[in-house]
N, C-alpha and C positions, 0 to 999 in steps of 0.2 A: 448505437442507441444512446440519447442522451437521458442518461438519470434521472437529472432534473427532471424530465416531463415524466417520467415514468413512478415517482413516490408521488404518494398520499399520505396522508396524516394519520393514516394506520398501520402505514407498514413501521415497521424494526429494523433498520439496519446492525450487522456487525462488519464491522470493518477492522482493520489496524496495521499494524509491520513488527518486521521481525526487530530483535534489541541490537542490531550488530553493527553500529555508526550513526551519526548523523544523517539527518534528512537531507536531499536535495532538492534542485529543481527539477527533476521528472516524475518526485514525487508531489511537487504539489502541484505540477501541469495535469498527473493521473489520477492523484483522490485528494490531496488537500485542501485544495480551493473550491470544491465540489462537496467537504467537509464542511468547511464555512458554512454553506448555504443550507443543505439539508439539517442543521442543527436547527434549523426554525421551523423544518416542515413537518419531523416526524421523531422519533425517538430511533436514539443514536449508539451503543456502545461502540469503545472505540480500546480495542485490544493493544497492549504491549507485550509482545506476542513473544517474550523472554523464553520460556518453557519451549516451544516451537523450535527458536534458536540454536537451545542447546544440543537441540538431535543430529545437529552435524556442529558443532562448536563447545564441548563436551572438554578438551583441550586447555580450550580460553575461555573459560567459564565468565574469567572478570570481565573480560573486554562486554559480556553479553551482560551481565550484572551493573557496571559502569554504564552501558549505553540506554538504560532503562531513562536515566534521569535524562539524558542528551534527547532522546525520541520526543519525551516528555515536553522537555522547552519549546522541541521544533514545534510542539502543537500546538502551545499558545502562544508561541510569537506568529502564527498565519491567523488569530484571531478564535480559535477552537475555546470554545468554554466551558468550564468544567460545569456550569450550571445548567448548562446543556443538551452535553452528550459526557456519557458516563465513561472517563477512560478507569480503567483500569491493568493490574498488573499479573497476567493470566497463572503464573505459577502462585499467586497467591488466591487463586481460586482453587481448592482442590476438590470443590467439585467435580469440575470439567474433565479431571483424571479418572474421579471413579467412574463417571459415564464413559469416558471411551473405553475404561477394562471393559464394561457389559458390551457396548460397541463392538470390541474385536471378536464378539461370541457371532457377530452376523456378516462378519468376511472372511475368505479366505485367504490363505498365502496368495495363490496364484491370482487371485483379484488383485488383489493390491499391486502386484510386482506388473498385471497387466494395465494398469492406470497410467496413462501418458504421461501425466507432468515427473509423477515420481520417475518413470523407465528415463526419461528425459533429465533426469536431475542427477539418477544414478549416473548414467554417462556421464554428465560434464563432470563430475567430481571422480569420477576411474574410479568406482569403488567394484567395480564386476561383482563381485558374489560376496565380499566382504560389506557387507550393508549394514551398517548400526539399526539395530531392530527398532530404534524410536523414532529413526526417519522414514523404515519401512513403514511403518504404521502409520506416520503420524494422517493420513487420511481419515481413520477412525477418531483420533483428537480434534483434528479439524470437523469434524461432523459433530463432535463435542461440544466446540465452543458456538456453532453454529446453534444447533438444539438446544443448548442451555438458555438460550434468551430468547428462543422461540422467531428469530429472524427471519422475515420474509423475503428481504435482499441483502445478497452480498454483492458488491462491489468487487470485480475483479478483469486482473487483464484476460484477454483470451486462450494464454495458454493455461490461466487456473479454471477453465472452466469443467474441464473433468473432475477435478473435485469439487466441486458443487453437488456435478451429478452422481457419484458415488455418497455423498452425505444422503442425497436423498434418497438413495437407493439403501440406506443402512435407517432411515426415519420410514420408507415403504414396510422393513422387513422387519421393521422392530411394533409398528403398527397393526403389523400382519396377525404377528405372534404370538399377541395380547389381547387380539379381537378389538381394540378399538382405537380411536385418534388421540393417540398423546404426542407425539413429534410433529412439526409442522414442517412442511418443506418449503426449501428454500429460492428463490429466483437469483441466477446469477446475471449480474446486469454489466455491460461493458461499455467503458465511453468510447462514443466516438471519433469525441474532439481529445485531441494531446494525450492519449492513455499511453503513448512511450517515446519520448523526446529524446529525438539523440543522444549520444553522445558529443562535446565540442569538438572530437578525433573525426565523427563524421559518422563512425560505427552506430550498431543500429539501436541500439540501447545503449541510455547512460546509466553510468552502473559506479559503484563508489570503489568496487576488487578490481574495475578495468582503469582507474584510476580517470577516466574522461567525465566526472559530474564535478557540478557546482555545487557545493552545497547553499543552504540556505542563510549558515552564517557565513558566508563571502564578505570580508572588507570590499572598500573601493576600488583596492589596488590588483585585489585578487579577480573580482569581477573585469576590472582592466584587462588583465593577462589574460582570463579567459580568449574573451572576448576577439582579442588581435589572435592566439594561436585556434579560433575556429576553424576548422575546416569549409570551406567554399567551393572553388571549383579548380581542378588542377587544373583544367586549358586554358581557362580564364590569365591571359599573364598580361594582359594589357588593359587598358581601361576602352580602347575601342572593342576589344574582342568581343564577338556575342559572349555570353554568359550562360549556363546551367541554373536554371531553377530545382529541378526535381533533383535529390542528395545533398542540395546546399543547408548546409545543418544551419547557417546564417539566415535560411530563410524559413526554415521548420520554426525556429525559434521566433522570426516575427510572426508568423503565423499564431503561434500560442500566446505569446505574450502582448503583440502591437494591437489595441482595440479599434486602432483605426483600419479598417480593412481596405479602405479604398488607397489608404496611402501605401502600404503594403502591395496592392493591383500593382500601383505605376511604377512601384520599384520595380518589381518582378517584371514589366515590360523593357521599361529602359533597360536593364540589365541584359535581357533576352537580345536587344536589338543590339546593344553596343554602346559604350559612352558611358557607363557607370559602373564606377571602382568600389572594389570591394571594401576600400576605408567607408565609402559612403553607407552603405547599408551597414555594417557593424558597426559607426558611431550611433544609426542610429539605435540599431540593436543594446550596444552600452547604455543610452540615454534611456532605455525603458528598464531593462535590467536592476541599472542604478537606482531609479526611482523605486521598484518595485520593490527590491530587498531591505531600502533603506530604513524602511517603520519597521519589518519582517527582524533584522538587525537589532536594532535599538529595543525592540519590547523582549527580544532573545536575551539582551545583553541584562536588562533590567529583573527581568525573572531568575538569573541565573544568580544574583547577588543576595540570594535569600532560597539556596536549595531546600533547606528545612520548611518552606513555605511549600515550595512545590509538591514535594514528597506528604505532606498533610492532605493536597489534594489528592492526591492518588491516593491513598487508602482511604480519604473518604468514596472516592469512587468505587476501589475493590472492596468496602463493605456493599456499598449498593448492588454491585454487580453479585457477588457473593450470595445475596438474598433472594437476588431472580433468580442464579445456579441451583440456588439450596431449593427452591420449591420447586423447580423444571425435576434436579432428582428425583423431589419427595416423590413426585408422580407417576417419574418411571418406574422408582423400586415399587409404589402399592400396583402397579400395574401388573409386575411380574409377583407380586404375592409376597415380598420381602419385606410389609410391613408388620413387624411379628407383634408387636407393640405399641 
């Protein structure tokens, strides 16, 4: 589904990421550049989802405290503006924490531990029964930060979309409860186009622990390097050979990034037929790359020379955000009759 067609200038987005590195390139093939544009169509918050982090990063608390400001930069060097869309820094909302205490009063253990992405999450990290109770839950948080801004869409890849439906399903029961409509639910929307950009190893996700992304502040040299150890096609060992399109992570990536589509086609033929080497499509892969990060770069580089500026932004944001939180509250607590006062 593409996004773009699907907001109106009513709906609310909440969107954001976790604090733990810099951005890359699959993050802005997935929501970034897709951020950009909705910031004109409809109101936007946009989480620094730090608190979230620490439920399995608890350890390395800095590294998640440190990457607050790093996140921050990536977002306005792709052009995100704070006049905008409201970022803000979710552990400095504590709203969002008292609503999911009331939250966890409408699931259960075994809900929770039956929700895909989390069963899914516990594996890759081998925690079997030893689960940090704040990444068990965090479903009920996540339906926190959703509810608090009263969000019509989230933005999500496909395997987050069990949590949508479980948020909604704690805004059906918390609706239920109270006899009337105070939580709105939420629509989880997936893009179509580039929602998960290889890795340059070829692997199916680029990911920043697998060590195969780019990030977005890539020098020229670094984008260079990329770029020659992309993965292509292993049969490919001659420039006559046919060639492999579908896996060529050289070619996922024109795909997302080359606006010319047609010229893209004829690569992808020549290549199929024989006769074009893989230098040729990854310079030109380089040449767009280069271009694309080089403003992306420089407004990084330029915002990063006045951190105390940035960080002024953000807590102008988490006041704003703050004041939606506090009255999405206000509403739940007179709902359940906890307005003594």
């Amino acid at each position: 589904m593409d996004i773009l067609t699907t907001v109106s200038s009513n709906d609310i987005i909440l969107t954001g990421d976790r604090t733990t590195g810099q951005l890359h390139l699959g993050h802005y093939v997935g929501s970034l550049r897709n951020r950009v544009i909705l910031q004109e169509r409809c109101q936007q918050f946009l989480l620094l989802a730090d608190a979230q982090a620490l439920t399995d990063n608890m350890g390395n608390y800095l590294k998640v405290r440190d990457n607050v400001l790093q996140v921050a930069l990536d977002y306005l060097a792709v052009g995100i503006d704070p006049a905008k869309s409201t970022i803000f820094i979710q552990s400095l909302v504590p709203e969002l924490m008292e609503l999911a205490s009331y939250y966890l009063n409408l699931v259960t253990v075994s809900r929770l531990e039956r929700n895909p992405t989390i069963k899914d999450e516990i594996k890759l990290r081998g925690y079997e029964r030893d689960i940090p109770a704040g990444f068990l839950t965090y479903p009920a948080a996540q339906a926190a930060d959703i509810t608090a801004f009263k969000a019509t869409i989230v933005p999500v890849g496909a395997d987050q979309i069990p949590m949508i439906e479980q948020t909604n399903e704690i805004a059906r029961r918390f609706n239920s409860s109270v006899g009337r409509e105070v939580l709105v639910e939420a629509r989880a929307v997936v893009p179509t186009a580039g929602a998960r950009l290889p890795g340059i190893d070829g692997k199916a996700k680029m990911s920043k622990s697998l060590g195969n992304a780019l990030p977005l502040s890539a020098s020229p040299d670094e984008i260079s390097h990329a770029v020659k150890m992309m993965y292509t096609d292993a049969h490919h060992l001659r420039v006559d050979d046919p060639g492999q399109v579908e896996g060529n992570a050289v070619f996922a990536y024109l795909d997302a990034f080359e606006p010319d589509s047609a010229l893209v086609a004829d690569l992808k033929a020549r290549y199929q037929r024989g006769g074009l080497g893989d230098s040729v499509i990854k310079k030109q892969l380089e040449e767009r790359l280069q271009a694309l990060l080089a403003p992306i770069r420089a407004r990084r580089e330029h915002y990063a020379q006045d951190p105390a500026q940035v960080m002024a932004l953000l807590k102008e944001g988490t006041y704003k955000a703050r004041a939606v939180a506090a009255q999405t509250l206000a509403e739940v607590k007179a709902a359940m009759g906890l307005n003594y006062y």
